[in-house]
Residue, then its C-alpha position, 0 to 999 in steps of 0.5 A: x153338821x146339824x142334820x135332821x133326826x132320821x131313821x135312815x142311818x145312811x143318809x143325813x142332810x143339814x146346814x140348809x140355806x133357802x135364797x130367792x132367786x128370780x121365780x125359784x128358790x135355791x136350797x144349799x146345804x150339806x149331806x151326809x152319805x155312809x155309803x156310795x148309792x143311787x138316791x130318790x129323795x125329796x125336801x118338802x118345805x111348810x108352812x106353820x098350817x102343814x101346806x107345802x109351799x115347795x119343794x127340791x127332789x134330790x135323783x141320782x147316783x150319789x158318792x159317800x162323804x159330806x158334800x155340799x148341795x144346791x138345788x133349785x125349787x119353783x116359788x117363794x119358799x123362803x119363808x118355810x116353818x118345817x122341812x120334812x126329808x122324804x127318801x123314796x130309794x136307796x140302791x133300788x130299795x123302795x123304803x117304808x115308811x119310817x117314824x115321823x120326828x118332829x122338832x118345834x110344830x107338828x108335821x103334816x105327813x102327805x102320805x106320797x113318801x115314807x117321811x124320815x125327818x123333820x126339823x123346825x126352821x130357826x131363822 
């Protein structure tokens, strides 16, 4: 799987595919888990400026293993140039902020989540 670069070594989330569908977007994609746990996450997805053009929150208890996962966003934001993986929780553990990598252009940090990966998109 092409994962983002994380410091989070439990989690890892790649193979993403946006399609518009009607008035929302629906993200697909693979992730990885190293372990069994509640997850409180998000993707962020911008445009070449840094503005978040949408997002898909990711909430729940989740089972180690690949997966695939689909999931819908409000908007348009098919047309993204970075995507950042925001983890909030792990098993009740409130995470700090971790080093931001990039790949491709800068990434702008919100400053709502600790950031923990970022990858250009490459249509």
């Amino acid at each position: 799987m092409e994962s983002l670069s994380n410091e989070e070594p439990n989690v890892q989330i790649g193979n993403l595919i946006l399609t518009w569908d009607g008035d929302r977007t629906k993200v697909t994609g693979q992730w990885q888990m190293n372990i069994d746990g509640h997850l409180g996450a998000n993707l962020s997805f911008n445009n070449d400026e840094g503005e978040q053009l949408g997002f898909v929150v990711f909430n729940g208890r989740y089972e180690k293993g690949l997966p695939t996962f689909e999931l819908m966003g409000a908007g348009d934001f098919t047309s993204y140039s970075t995507v950042k993986f925001h983890v909030g929780y792990l098993n009740g553990v409130i995470k700090k902020k971790q080093p931001e990598y990039e790949h491709g252009i800068a990434a702008v940090d919100d400053g709502n989540m600790p950031i923990i990966a970022s990858f250009r998109n490459n249509p």
